[in-house]
mmCIF file of the C-alpha atoms, coordinates in Angstrom:
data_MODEL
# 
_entry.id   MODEL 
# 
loop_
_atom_site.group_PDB 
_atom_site.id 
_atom_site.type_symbol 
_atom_site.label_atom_id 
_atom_site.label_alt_id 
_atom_site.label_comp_id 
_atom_site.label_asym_id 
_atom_site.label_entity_id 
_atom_site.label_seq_id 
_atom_site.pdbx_PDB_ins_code 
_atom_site.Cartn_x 
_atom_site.Cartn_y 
_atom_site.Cartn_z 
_atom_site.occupancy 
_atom_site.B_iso_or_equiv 
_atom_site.pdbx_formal_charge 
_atom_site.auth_seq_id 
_atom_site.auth_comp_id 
_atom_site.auth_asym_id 
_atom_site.auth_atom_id 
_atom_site.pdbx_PDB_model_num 
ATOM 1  C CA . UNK A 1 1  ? -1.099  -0.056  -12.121 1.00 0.00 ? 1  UNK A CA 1 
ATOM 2  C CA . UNK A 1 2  ? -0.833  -3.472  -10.335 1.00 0.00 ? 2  UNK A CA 1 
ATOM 3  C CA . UNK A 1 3  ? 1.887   -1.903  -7.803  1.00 0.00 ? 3  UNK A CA 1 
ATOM 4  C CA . UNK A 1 4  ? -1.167  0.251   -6.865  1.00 0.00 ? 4  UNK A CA 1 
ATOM 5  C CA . UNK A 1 5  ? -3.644  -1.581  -6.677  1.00 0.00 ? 5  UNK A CA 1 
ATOM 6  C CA . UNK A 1 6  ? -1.871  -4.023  -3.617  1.00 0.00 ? 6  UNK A CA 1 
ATOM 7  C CA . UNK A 1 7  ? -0.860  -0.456  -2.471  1.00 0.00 ? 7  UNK A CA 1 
ATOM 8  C CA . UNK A 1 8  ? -4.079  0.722   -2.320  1.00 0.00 ? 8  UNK A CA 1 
ATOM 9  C CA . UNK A 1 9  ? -5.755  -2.321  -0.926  1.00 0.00 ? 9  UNK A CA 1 
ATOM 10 C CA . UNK A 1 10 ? -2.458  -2.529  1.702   1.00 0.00 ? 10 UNK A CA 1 
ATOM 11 C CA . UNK A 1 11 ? -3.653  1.179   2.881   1.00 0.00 ? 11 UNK A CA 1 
ATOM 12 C CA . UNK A 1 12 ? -7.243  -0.256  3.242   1.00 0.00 ? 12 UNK A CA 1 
ATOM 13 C CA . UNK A 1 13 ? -5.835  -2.771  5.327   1.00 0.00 ? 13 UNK A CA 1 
ATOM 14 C CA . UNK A 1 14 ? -4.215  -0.427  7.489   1.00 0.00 ? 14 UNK A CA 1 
ATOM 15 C CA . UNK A 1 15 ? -6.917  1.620   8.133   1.00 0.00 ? 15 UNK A CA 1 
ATOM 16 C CA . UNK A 1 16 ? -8.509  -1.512  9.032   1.00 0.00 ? 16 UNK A CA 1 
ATOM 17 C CA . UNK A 1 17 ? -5.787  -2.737  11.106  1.00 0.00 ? 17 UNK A CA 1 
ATOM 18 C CA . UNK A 1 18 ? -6.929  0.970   13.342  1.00 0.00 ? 18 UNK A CA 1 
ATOM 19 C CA . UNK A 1 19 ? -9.698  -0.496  14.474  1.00 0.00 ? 19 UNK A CA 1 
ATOM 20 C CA . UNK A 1 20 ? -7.708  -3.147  16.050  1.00 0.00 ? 20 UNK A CA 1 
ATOM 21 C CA . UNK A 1 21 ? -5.486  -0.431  18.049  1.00 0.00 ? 21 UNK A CA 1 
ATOM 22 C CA . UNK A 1 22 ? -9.000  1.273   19.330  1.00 0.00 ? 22 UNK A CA 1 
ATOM 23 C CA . UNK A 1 23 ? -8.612  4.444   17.019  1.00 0.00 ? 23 UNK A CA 1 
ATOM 24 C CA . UNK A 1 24 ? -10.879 3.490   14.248  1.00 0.00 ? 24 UNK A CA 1 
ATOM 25 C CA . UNK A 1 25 ? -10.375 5.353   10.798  1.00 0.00 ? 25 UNK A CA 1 
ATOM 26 C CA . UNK A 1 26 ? -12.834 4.487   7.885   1.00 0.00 ? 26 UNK A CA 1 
ATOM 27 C CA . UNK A 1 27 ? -11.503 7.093   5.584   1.00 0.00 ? 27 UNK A CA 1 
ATOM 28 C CA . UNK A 1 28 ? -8.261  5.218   5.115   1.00 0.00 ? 28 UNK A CA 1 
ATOM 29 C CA . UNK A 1 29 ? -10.312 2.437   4.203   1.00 0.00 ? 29 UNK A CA 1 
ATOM 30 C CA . UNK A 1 30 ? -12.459 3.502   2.317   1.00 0.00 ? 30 UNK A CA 1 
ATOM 31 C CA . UNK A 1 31 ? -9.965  5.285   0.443   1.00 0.00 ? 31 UNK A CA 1 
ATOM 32 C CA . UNK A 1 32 ? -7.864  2.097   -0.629  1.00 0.00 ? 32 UNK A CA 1 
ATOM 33 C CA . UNK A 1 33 ? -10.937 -0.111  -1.263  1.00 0.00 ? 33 UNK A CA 1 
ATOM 34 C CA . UNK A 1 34 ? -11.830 2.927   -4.034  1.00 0.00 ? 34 UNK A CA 1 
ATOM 35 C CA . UNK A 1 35 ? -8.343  3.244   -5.070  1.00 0.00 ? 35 UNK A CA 1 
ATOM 36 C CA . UNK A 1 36 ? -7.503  -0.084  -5.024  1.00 0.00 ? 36 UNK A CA 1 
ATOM 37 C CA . UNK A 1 37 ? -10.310 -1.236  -6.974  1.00 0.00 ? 37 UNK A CA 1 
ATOM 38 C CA . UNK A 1 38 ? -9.362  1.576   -9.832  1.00 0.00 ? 38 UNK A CA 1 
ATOM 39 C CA . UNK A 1 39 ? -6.191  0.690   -10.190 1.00 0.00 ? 39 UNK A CA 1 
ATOM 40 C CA . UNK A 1 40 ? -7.567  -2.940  -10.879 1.00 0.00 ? 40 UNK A CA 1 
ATOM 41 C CA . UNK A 1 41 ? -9.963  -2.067  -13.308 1.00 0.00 ? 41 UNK A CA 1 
ATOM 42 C CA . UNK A 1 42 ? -7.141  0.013   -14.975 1.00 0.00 ? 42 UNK A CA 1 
ATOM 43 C CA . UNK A 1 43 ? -5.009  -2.332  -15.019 1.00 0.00 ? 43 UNK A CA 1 
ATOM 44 C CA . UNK A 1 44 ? -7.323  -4.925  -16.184 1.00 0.00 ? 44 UNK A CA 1 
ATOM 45 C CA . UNK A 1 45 ? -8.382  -2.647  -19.187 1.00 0.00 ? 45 UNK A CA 1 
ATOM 46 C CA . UNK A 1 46 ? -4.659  -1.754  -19.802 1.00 0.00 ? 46 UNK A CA 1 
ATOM 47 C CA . UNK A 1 47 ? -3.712  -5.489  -20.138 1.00 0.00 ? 47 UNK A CA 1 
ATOM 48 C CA . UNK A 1 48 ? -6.684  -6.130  -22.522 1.00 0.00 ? 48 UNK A CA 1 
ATOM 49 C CA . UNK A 1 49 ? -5.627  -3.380  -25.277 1.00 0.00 ? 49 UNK A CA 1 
ATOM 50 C CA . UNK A 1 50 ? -2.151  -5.162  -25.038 1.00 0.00 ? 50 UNK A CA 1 
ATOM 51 C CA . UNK A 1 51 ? -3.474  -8.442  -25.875 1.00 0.00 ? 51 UNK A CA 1 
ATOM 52 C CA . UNK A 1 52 ? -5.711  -7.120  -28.319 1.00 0.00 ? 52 UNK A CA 1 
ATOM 53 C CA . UNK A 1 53 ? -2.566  -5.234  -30.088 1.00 0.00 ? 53 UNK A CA 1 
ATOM 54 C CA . UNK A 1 54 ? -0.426  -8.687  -29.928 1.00 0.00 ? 54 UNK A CA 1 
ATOM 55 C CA . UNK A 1 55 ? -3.498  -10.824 -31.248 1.00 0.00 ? 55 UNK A CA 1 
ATOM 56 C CA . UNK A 1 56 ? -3.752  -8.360  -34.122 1.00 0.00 ? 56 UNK A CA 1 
ATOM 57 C CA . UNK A 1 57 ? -0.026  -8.179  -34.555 1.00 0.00 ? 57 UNK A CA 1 
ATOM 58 C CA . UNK A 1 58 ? -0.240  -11.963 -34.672 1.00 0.00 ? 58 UNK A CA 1 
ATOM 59 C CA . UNK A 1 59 ? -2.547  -11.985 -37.112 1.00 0.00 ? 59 UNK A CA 1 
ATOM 60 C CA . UNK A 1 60 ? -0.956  -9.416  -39.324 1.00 0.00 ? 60 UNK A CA 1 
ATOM 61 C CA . UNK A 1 61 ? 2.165   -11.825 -39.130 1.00 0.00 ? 61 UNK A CA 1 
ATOM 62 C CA . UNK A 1 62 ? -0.157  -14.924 -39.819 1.00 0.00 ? 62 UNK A CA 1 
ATOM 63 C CA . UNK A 1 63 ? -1.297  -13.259 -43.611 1.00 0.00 ? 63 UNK A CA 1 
ATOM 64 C CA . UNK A 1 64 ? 2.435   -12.204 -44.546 1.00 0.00 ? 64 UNK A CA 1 
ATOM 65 C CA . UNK A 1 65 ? 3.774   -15.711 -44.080 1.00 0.00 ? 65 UNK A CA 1 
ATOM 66 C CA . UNK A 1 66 ? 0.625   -16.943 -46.033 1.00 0.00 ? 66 UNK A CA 1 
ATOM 67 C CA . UNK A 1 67 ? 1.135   -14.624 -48.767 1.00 0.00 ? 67 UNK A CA 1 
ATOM 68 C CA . UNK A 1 68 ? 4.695   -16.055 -49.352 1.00 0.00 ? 68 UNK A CA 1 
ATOM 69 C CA . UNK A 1 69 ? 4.157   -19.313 -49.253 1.00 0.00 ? 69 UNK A CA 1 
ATOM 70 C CA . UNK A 1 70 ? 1.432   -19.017 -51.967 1.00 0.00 ? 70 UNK A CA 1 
ATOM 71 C CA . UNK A 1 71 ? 4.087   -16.899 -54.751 1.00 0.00 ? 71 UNK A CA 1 
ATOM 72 C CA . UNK A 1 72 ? 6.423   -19.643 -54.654 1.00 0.00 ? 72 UNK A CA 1 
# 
């Protein structure tokens, strides 16, 4: 999802760049700044699960080690 986000916002900028060559296109950007922007909120979202699953694999790993230290 990060690939296409800077893929999306890279298309943006090329459709920016048209204006710069006299044939302006807003639908390119337009286009990546949507695109680009879902992708990053994806991504962002994606990420957080992950750390939440880690955090509660952690924590899972936290109680087992103080379970054994309290039967010996």
């Amino acid at each position: 999802m990060s690939f296409s986000t800077i893929i999306a916002y890279g298309y943006a900028l090329g459709g920016l760049g048209s204006y710069a060559m006299g044939v302006p296109k807003p639908l390119p950007i337009a286009a990546g700044l949507i695109g680009g922007t879902f992708c990053a909120y994806l991504a962002l979202k994606i990420w957080r699960l992950y750390l939440a699953e880690i955090e509660a694999e952690n924590r899972r790993l936290e109680e087992e080690r103080e379970g054994e230290e309290g039967e010996e």
